[in-house]
C-alpha positions as CSV (number, residue, x, y, z in Angstrom):
1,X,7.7,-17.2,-1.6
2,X,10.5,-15.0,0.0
3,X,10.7,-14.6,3.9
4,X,9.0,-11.3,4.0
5,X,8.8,-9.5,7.5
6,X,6.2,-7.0,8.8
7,X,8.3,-4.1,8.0
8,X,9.2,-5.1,4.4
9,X,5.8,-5.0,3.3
10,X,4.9,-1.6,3.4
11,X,7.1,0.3,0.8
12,X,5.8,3.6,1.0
13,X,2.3,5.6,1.1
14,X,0.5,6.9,-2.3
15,X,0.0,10.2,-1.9
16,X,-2.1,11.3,-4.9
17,X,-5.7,13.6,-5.3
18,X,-7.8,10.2,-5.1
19,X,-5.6,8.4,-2.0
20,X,-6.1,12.1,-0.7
21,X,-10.4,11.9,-0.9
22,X,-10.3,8.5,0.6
23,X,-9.0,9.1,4.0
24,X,-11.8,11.0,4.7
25,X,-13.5,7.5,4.6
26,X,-10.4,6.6,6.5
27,X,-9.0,4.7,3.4
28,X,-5.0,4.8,2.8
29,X,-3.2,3.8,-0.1
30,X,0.2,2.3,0.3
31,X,2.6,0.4,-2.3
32,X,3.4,-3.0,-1.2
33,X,5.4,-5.6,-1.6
34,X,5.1,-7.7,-4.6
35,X,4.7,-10.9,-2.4
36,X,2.9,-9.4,0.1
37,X,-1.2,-11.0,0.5
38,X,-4.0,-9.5,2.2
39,X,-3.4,-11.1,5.6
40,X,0.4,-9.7,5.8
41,X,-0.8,-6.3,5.1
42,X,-3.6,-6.0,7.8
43,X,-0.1,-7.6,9.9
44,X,2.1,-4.7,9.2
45,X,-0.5,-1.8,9.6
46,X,-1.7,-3.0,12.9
47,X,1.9,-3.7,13.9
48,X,3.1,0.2,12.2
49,X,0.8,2.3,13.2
50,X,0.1,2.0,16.9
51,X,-4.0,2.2,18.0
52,X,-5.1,1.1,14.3
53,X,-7.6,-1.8,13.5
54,X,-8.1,-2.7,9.9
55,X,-11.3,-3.6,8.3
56,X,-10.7,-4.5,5.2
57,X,-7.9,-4.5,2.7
58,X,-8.3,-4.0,-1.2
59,X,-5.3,-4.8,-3.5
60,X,-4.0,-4.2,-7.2
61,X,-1.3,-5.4,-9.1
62,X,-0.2,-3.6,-11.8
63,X,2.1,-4.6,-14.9
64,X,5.4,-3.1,-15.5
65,X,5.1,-0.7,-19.1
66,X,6.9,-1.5,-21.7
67,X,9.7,0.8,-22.5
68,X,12.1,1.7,-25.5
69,X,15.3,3.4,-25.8
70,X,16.5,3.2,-29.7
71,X,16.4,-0.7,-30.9
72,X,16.5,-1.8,-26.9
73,X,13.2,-2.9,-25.3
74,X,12.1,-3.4,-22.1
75,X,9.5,-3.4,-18.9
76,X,9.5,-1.4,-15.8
77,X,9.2,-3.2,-12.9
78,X,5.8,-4.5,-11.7
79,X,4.1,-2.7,-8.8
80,X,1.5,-4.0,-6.4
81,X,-1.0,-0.9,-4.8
82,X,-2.9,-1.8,-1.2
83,X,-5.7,0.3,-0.1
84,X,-6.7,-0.2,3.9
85,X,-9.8,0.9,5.3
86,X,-9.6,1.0,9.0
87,X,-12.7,0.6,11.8
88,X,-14.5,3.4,13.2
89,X,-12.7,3.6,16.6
90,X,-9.7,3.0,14.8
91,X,-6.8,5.9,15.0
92,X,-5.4,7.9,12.3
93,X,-2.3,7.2,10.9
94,X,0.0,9.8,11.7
95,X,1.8,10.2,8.2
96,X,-0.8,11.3,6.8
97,X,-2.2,13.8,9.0
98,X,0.2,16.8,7.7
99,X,-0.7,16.4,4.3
């Protein structure tokens, strides 16, 4: 496994309709890294995000598609998805909040 860091973990948030109706639960959806496991994750959104406590962590890996232009074939790249439900007490996270 590579020598991932807390701040290589966390690619960038989801923002779609569904990751939207989950922070009202205080759920956020972020893309990870490939590599990344559960414990890393809770890691880097502790370490990110000042004031937050995580609860529980859910993740998904999802397959790259398979893709065609003319005769060549190929995949895109494989994706891993991590939604994080903070405590109660728990702040917000910030980059969310204008949304």
């Amino acid at each position: 496994m590579a020598n991932v860091q807390y701040y290589d973990v966390i690619l960038k948030p989801v923002i779609t309709e569904k990751s939207m109706n989950l922070m009202a639960e205080k759920r956020y959806t972020f893309l990870v890294h490939p590599e990344a496991n559960k414990t890393m994750i809770k890691n880097a959104v502790e370490k990110m995000f000042e004031g937050t406590k995580v609860k529980r962590v859910n993740t998904i890996n999802i397959p790259g598609k398979k893709k065609r232009r003319g005769m060549t074939v190929g995949r895109t790249a494989k994706t891993k998805k991590a939604i994080v439900q903070l405590t109660e007490d728990s702040k917000d996270i910030e980059i969310f909040s204008g949304l």
